[in-house]
N, C-alpha and C positions, 0 to 999 in steps of 0.2 A: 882367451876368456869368453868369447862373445860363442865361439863352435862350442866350449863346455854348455852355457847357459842355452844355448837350442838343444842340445844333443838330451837336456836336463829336458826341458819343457816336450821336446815331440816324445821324452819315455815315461811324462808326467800323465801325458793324453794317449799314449797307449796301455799303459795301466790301467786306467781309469776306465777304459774303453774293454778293454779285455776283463776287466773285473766287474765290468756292468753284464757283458755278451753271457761270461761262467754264470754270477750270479742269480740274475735274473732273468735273463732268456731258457738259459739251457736248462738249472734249476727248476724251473717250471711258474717262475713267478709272473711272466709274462701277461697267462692267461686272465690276472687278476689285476690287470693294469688301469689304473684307475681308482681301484679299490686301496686305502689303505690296510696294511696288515690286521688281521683280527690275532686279538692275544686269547687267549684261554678263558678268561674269563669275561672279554665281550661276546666269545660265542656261549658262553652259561646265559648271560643274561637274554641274548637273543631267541635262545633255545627255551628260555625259562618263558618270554612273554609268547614266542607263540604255542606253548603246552603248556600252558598252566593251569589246564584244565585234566591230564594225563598224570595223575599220580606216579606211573614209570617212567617216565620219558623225564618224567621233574628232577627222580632219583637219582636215571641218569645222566642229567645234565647239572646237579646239582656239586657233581665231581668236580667239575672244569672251572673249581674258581681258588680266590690265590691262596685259601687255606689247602688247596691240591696239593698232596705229597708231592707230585713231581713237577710242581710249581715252585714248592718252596725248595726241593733239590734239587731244582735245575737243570733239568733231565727235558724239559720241553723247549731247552736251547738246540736240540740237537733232536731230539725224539716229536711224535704226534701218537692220537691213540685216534683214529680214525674212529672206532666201532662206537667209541663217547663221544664225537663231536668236538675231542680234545685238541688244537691244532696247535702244533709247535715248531720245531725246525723239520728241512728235509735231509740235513747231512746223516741222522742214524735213521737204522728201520724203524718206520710201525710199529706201536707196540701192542698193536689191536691180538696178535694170536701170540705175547711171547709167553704166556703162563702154560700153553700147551708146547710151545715151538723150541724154548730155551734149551730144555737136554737135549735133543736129537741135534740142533747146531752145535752146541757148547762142548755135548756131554757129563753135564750135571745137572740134576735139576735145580730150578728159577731159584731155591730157597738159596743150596751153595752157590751158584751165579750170583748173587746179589752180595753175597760176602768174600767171596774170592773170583772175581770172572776171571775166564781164558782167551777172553780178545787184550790185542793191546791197550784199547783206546780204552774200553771201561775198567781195565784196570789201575791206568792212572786217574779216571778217575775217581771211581771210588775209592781210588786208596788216598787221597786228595780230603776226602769228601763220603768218609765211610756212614753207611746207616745204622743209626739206631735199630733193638729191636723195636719197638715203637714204628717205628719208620718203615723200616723192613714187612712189617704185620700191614700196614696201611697201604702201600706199595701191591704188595700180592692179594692185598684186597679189591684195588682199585683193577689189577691186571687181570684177576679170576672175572670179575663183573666183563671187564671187554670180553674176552674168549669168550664169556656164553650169549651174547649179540649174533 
């Protein structure tokens, strides 16, 4: 009993230790230590008081908050849009060039990508979790604006 309940505990603190090293070390989240996480819409608003004298910059930063398509579907649990100031997860790419970049990886263009993708991972999720067109129009709105940064 007593070898169970260590054997539990030194694989409770290696865990824990190993799932700090992947996530935030190697992830890259190290370099913001100290800092808590900014969500999407604390960088709009940070974005908005130091420009809110930049009509463009307002535009663009006026994206990153929680009426954000991929805020509200969930797409910056795993995704960022760098080129918007949008930050979100680092497990998916970038989405700063995928409006030009999606056919040549995929081989569809972003429109069919967005309603039937050929990776795994966003096929379950969008199929989880499909867009509107609504959705889908505000999506490729948001992604057209990045690419041209």
């Amino acid at each position: 009993m007593k070898k169970a309940l260590i054997s539990f505990a030194i694989s409770l603190v290696l865990g824990f230790g190993l799932g700090y090293l992947v996530f935030d070390v190697i992830m890259g989240n190290s370099s913001d230590s100290g800092k808590a996480p900014q969500t999407a819409q604390a960088v709009s608003k940070e974005k908005a008081a130091d420009d809110s004298s930049k009509p463009k910059e307002t535009a663009a930063t006026s994206s990153a908050n929680d009426d954000n398509i991929l805020n509200k579907k969930g797409c910056l649990g795993c995704h960022s849009v760098e080129a918007l100031n949008i930050k979100g997860g680092a497990v998916g790419p970038d989405l700063s060039q995928a409006f030009v970049n999606v056919e040549g990886k995929h081989g569809k263009p972003i429109e069919e990508f967005l309603k039937q993708p050929t990776s795994a991972v966003m096929s379950g999720v969008i199929g989880k979790n499909p867009l509107t067109e609504e959705e889908e129009k505000q999506v490729l709105d948001l992604l057209k604006q990045a690419s041209e940064k």
